[in-house]
C-alpha positions as MATLAB code, in Angstrom:
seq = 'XXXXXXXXXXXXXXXXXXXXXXXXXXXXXXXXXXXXXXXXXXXXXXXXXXXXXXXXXXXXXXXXXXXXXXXXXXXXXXXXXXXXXXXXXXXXXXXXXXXXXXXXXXXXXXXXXXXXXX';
ca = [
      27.048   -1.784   46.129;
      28.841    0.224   48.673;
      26.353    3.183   49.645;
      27.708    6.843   48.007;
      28.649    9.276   51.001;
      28.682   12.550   49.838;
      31.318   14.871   51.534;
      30.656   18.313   52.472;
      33.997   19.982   50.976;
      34.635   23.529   51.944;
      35.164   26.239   49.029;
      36.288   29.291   50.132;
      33.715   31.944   48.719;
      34.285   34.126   46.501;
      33.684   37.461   48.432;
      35.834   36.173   50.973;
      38.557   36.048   48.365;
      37.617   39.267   47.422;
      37.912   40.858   50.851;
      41.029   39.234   51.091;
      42.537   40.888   48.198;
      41.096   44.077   48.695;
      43.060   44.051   52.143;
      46.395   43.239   50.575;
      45.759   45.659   48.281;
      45.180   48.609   50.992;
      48.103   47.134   52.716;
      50.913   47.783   49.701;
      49.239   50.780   49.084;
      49.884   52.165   52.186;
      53.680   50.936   52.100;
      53.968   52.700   49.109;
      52.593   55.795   50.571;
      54.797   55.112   53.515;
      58.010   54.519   51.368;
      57.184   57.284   49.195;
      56.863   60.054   51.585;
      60.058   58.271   54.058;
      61.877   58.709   50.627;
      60.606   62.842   50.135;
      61.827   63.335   53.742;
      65.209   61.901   52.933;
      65.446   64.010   49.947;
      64.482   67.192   51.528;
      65.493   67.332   54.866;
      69.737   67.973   54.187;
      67.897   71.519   51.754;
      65.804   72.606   54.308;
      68.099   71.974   57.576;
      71.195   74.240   55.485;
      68.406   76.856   54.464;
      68.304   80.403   55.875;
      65.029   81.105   54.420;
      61.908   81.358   56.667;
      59.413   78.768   56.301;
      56.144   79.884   55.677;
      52.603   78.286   55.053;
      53.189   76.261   51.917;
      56.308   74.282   53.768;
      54.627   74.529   56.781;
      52.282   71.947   55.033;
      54.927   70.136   53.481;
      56.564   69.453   56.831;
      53.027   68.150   58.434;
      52.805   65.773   55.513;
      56.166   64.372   55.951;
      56.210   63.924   60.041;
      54.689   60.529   60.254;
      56.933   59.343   57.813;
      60.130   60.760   60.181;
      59.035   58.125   62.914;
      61.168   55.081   61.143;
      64.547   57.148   60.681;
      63.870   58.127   64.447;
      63.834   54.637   65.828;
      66.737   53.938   63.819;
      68.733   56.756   65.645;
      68.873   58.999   62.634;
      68.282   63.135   63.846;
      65.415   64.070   61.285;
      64.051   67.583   61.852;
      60.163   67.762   62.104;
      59.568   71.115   62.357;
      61.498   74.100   61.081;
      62.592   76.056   63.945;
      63.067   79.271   61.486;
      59.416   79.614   60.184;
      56.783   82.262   60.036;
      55.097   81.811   63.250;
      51.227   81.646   62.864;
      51.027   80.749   59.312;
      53.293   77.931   59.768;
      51.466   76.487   62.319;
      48.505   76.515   60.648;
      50.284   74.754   57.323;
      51.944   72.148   59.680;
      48.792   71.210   61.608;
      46.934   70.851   58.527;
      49.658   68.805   56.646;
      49.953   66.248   59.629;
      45.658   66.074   59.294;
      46.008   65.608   55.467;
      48.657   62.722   56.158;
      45.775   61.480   58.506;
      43.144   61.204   56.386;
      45.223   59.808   53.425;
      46.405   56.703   55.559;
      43.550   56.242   57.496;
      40.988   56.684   54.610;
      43.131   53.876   52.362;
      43.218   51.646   55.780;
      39.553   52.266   56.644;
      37.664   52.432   53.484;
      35.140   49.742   52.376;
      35.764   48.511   48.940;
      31.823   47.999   46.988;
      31.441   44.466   48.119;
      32.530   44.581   51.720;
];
Protein backbone atom coordinates (compact mmCIF):
# COMPACT_ATOMS: atom_id res chain seq x y z
CA UNK A 1 0.00 0.00 0.00
CA UNK A 2 0.94 3.42 -1.06
CA UNK A 3 2.15 5.27 2.26
CA UNK A 4 -0.74 8.09 3.51
CA UNK A 5 0.86 11.72 3.25
CA UNK A 6 -0.95 13.91 5.25
CA UNK A 7 -1.19 17.56 3.89
CA UNK A 8 -0.92 20.50 6.00
CA UNK A 9 -4.07 22.54 4.55
CA UNK A 10 -4.36 26.10 5.65
CA UNK A 11 -7.78 27.28 7.40
CA UNK A 12 -8.04 30.68 7.81
CA UNK A 13 -8.80 31.23 11.65
CA UNK A 14 -11.50 32.30 12.91
CA UNK A 15 -10.36 35.60 14.65
CA UNK A 16 -8.78 36.47 11.57
CA UNK A 17 -12.20 36.34 9.98
CA UNK A 18 -13.38 38.19 12.67
CA UNK A 19 -10.92 41.06 12.38
CA UNK A 20 -11.67 41.07 8.94
CA UNK A 21 -15.24 41.78 9.34
CA UNK A 22 -14.95 44.03 12.05
CA UNK A 23 -12.80 46.24 9.56
CA UNK A 24 -15.41 46.23 6.83
CA UNK A 25 -17.72 46.98 9.21
CA UNK A 26 -15.82 50.31 10.53
CA UNK A 27 -15.24 50.98 6.94
CA UNK A 28 -19.23 51.34 5.78
CA UNK A 29 -19.77 52.86 8.88
CA UNK A 30 -17.69 55.56 8.28
CA UNK A 31 -19.11 56.02 4.58
CA UNK A 32 -22.26 56.30 6.05
CA UNK A 33 -21.14 58.91 8.41
CA UNK A 34 -19.38 60.46 5.50
CA UNK A 35 -22.49 60.34 3.14
CA UNK A 36 -24.69 61.35 5.83
CA UNK A 37 -23.14 64.49 6.92
CA UNK A 38 -21.95 65.34 2.76
CA UNK A 39 -25.82 64.96 2.40
CA UNK A 40 -26.70 67.62 5.73
CA UNK A 41 -24.22 70.04 4.07
CA UNK A 42 -26.04 69.85 0.78
CA UNK A 43 -29.24 70.40 2.47
CA UNK A 44 -28.22 73.29 4.51
CA UNK A 45 -25.80 75.22 2.91
CA UNK A 46 -28.38 77.12 -0.02
CA UNK A 47 -30.55 78.26 3.96
CA UNK A 48 -27.69 79.40 5.57
CA UNK A 49 -25.70 81.18 2.53
CA UNK A 50 -29.40 83.36 1.75
CA UNK A 51 -29.71 83.96 5.65
CA UNK A 52 -29.30 87.41 7.24
CA UNK A 53 -29.31 86.08 10.64
CA UNK A 54 -26.07 86.01 12.72
CA UNK A 55 -24.68 82.76 13.47
CA UNK A 56 -24.07 82.12 16.87
CA UNK A 57 -22.69 79.16 19.06
CA UNK A 58 -25.18 76.41 18.33
CA UNK A 59 -24.45 76.80 14.29
CA UNK A 60 -21.16 77.62 15.00
CA UNK A 61 -21.04 73.85 15.99
CA UNK A 62 -23.09 72.76 13.30
CA UNK A 63 -20.73 74.26 10.75
CA UNK A 64 -17.49 72.49 12.52
CA UNK A 65 -19.36 69.22 12.20
CA UNK A 66 -20.09 69.59 8.63
CA UNK A 67 -16.45 70.98 7.30
CA UNK A 68 -14.79 67.70 6.69
CA UNK A 69 -17.60 66.58 4.88
CA UNK A 70 -17.27 70.00 2.42
CA UNK A 71 -13.78 68.57 1.22
CA UNK A 72 -15.51 66.18 -1.65
CA UNK A 73 -17.88 69.00 -3.18
CA UNK A 74 -14.55 71.13 -3.10
CA UNK A 75 -12.49 68.85 -5.26
CA UNK A 76 -15.33 68.58 -7.46
CA UNK A 77 -15.29 72.43 -8.07
CA UNK A 78 -18.51 73.04 -6.22
CA UNK A 79 -18.20 76.70 -3.88
CA UNK A 80 -19.40 75.25 -0.41
CA UNK A 81 -19.17 77.81 2.40
CA UNK A 82 -17.31 76.54 5.58
CA UNK A 83 -17.64 79.14 7.76
CA UNK A 84 -20.30 81.80 8.09
CA UNK A 85 -18.77 85.04 7.49
CA UNK A 86 -21.88 86.81 9.43
CA UNK A 87 -21.51 85.10 12.91
CA UNK A 88 -21.14 86.16 16.47
CA UNK A 89 -17.51 86.49 16.77
CA UNK A 90 -16.13 84.67 19.92
CA UNK A 91 -18.91 82.35 20.53
CA UNK A 92 -18.81 81.14 17.10
CA UNK A 93 -15.46 80.32 17.16
CA UNK A 94 -15.63 78.47 20.00
CA UNK A 95 -18.86 76.32 18.50
CA UNK A 96 -16.90 75.85 15.17
CA UNK A 97 -13.64 74.66 16.74
CA UNK A 98 -15.42 72.33 18.85
CA UNK A 99 -17.74 70.94 16.05
CA UNK A 100 -14.66 70.23 13.70
CA UNK A 101 -13.05 68.26 17.17
CA UNK A 102 -16.41 66.39 17.64
CA UNK A 103 -16.26 65.37 13.79
CA UNK A 104 -12.67 64.22 14.87
CA UNK A 105 -13.30 62.06 17.41
CA UNK A 106 -16.44 60.49 15.75
CA UNK A 107 -14.35 59.32 12.61
CA UNK A 108 -11.32 58.65 14.18
CA UNK A 109 -12.82 56.78 17.24
CA UNK A 110 -15.02 54.38 14.61
CA UNK A 111 -11.55 54.04 12.48
CA UNK A 112 -9.36 53.47 15.55
CA UNK A 113 -11.32 51.52 17.99
CA UNK A 114 -10.54 47.86 18.91
CA UNK A 115 -13.50 45.65 18.64
CA UNK A 116 -13.36 42.85 22.07
CA UNK A 117 -11.36 40.30 20.23
CA UNK A 118 -8.73 42.35 18.48
Amino acid sequence: MADLVQKNVAIPSCRRLVKMKGSAIKTICIIVLGLGLGVTQVWLVPSYRESKHVASFPIGVLHGILMPAALPGLLMGKDLPIYASNNSGRLYNIGYILGINLCGTVFFGLGFRRGPNE
